[in-house]
C-alpha positions as CSV (number, residue, x, y, z in Angstrom):
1,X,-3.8,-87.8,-62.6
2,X,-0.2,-86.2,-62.3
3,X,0.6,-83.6,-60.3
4,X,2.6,-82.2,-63.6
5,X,-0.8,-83.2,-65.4
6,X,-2.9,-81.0,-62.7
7,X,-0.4,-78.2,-63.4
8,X,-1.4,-78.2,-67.4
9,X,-4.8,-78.2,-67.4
10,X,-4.7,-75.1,-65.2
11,X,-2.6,-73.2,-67.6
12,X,-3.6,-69.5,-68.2
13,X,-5.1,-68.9,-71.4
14,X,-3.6,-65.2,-72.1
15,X,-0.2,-64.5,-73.0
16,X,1.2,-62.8,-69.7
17,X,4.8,-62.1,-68.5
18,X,5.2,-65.4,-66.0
19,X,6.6,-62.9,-63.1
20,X,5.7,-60.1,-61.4
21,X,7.3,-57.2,-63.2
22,X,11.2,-57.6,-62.7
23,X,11.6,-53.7,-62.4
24,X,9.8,-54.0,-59.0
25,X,11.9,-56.7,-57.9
26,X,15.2,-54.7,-58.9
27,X,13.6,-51.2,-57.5
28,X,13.0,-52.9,-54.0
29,X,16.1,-55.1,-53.4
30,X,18.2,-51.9,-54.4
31,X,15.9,-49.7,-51.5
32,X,15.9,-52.6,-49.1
33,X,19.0,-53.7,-49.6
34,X,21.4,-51.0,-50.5
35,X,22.8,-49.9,-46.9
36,X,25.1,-48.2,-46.2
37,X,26.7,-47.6,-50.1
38,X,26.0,-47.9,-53.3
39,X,27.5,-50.7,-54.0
40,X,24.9,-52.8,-52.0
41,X,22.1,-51.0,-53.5
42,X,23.6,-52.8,-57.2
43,X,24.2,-56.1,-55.1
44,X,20.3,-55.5,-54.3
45,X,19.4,-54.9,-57.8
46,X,20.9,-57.8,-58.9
47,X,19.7,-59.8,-56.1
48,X,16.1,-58.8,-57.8
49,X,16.7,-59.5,-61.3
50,X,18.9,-62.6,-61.3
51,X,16.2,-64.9,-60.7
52,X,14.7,-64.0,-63.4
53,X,17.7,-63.9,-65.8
54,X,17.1,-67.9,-66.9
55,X,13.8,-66.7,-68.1
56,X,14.8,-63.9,-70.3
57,X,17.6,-65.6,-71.7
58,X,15.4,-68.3,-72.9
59,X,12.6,-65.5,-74.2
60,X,15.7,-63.7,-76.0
61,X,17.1,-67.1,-77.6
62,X,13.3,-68.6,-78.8
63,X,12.6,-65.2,-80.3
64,X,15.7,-64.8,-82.2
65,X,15.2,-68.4,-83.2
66,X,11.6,-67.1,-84.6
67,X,9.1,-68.5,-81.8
68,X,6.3,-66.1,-81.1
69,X,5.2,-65.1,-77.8
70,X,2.2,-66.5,-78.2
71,X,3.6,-70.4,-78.6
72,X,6.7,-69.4,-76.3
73,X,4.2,-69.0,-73.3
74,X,1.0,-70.5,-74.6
75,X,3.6,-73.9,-75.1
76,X,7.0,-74.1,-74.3
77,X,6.8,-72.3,-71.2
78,X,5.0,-75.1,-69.7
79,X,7.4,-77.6,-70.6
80,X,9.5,-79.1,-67.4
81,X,13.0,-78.3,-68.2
82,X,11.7,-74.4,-68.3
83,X,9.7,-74.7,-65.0
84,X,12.8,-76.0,-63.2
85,X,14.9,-73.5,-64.9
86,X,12.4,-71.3,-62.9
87,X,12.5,-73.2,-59.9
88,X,16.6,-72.9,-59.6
89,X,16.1,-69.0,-59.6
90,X,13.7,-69.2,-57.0
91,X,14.6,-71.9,-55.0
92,X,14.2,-71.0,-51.5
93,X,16.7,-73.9,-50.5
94,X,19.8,-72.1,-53.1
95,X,19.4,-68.7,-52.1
96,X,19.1,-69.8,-48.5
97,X,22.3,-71.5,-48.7
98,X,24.2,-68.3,-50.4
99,X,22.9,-66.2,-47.7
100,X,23.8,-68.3,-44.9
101,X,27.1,-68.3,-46.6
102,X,27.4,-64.9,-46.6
103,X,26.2,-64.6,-42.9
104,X,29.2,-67.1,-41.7
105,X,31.6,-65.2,-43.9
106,X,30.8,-61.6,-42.2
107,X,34.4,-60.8,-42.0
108,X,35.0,-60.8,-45.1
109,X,34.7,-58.1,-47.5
110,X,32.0,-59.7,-50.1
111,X,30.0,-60.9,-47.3
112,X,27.6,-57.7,-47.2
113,X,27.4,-57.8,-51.0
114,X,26.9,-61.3,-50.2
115,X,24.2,-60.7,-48.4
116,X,22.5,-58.0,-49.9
117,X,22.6,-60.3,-52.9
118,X,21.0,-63.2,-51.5
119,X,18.7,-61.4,-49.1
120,X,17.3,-59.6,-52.1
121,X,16.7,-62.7,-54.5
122,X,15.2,-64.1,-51.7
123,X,12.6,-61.1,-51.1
124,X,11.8,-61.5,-55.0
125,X,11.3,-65.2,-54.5
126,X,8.9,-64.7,-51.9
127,X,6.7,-62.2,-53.3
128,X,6.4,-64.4,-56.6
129,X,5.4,-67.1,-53.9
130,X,2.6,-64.9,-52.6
131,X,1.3,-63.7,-55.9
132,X,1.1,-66.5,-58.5
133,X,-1.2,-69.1,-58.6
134,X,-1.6,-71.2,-61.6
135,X,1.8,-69.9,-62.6
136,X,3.4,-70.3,-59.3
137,X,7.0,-71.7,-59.0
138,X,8.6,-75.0,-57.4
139,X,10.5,-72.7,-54.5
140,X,11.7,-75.6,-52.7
141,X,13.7,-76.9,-55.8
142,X,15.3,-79.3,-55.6
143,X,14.3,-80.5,-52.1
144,X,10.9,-81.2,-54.0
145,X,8.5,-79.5,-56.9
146,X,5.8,-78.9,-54.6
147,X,4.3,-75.6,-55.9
148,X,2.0,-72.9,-53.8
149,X,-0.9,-71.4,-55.2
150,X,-1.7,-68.6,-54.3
151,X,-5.2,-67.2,-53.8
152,X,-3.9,-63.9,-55.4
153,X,-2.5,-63.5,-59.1
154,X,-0.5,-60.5,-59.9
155,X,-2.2,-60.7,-63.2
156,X,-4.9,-62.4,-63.4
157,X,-8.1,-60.4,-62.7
158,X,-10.3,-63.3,-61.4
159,X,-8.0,-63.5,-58.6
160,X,-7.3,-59.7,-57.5
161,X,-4.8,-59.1,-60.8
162,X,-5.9,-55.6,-61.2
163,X,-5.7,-54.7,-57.6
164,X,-2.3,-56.3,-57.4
165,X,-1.1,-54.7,-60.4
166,X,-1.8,-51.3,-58.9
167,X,-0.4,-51.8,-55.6
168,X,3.2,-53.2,-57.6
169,X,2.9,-49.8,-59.7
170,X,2.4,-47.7,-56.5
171,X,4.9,-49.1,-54.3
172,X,7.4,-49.6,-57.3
173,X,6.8,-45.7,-57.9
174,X,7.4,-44.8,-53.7
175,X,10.4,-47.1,-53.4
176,X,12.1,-45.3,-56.9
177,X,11.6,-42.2,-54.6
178,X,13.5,-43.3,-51.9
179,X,16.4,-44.7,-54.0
180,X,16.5,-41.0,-56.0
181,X,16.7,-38.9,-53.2
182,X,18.8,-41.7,-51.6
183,X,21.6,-41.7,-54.1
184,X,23.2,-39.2,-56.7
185,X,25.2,-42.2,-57.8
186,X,25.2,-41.8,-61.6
187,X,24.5,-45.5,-62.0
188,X,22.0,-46.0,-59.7
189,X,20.1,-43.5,-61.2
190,X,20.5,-44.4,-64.4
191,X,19.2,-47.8,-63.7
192,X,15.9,-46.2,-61.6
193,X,15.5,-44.6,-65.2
194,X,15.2,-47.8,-67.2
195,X,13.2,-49.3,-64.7
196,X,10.6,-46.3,-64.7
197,X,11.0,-46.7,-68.8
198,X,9.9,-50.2,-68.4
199,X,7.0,-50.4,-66.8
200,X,5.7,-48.9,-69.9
201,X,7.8,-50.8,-72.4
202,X,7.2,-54.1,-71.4
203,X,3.4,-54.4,-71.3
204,X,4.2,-52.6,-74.8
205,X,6.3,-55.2,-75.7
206,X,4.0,-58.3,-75.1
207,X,0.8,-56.4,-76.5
208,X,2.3,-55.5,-79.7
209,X,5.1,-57.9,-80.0
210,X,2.6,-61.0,-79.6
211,X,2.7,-62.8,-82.7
């Protein structure tokens, strides 16, 4: 049997978002990342949320097309060209290769952003390679699509979901502190805001928007 074959018979059953939340991701790569202006903390941010951008782009253009959720990530999820549409956001080899980049290029003046950039997507990729098991990315795309799986699952409760899911809420929650009394930068918190909004409204969303 295939690899790719192994993969689909250990498809999980309920309809979950396939990544830890992205608010997290953002919330952290801002914190971590966002020395010694605000400008890095949104470098940060969008370090955390641009591997995940292919995803939502595809959620956004099946839905409009009328996919549910249900066949969207029951189904076509699971199909190859998605997975390595996955795998090039995560890829630990293409992030690598933009930080080391950025590293080389420290005179010049993107090189922080650069590497705030980079060093955060890089962060987001590795927690999603800690945390997901029968979900879990290729992250050495496209050196190969070897994929880790991971005795933890930030959802799934057989393997330490709920525990997971309230360590991500409680260290989402302390890092948001940090950024709010870090910054006074309108836009910053502005963005903290949306993210606090969404870890209510997107469970909402994929509980009562699952058709």
């Amino acid at each position: 049997m295939s690899a790719r074959a192994i993969f689909a018979d250990l498809r999980p059953h309920p309809v979950q978002t396939p990544s830890m939340n992205t608010q997290t991701h953002i919330i952290m790569g801002a914190a971590l990342f966002g020395r010694p202006a605000p400008k890095f903390a949104i470098a940060g941010a969008l370090g955390g949320i641009i591997p995940d951008l292919p995803m939502y782009v595809i959620i956004i253009s099946l839905q409009a097309s009328g996919y549910p959720l249900s066949e969207i990530f029951g189904k076509i999820y699971w199909e190859h060209w998605w997975q390595v549409s996955n795998a090039i956001g995560h890829s630990f080899i293409l992030w690598g290769i933009v930080l080391a980049v950025s590293l080389i290029a420290k005179s010049k003046s993107w090189s922080g952003l650069g590497i705030a950039l980079s060093g955060s997507a890089l962060l987001h990729s590795f927690i999603d390679f800690l945390c997901h098991r029968n979900d879990a990315h290729m992250h050495f795309w496209p050196l190969t699509e070897w994929r880790f799986r991971s005795p933890v699952s930030y959802w799934d409760s057989a393997f330490y979901g709920h525990q997971f899911s309230l360590f991500e809420a409680t260290l989402g929650l302390a890092f948001a502190v940090v950024l709010w009394r870090r910054y006074r930068h309108a836009a910053i918190r502005a963005l903290l805001a949306t993210c606090m909004v969404a870890y209510v409204a997107v469970p909402a969303f994929f509980i009562f928007g699952n058709g």
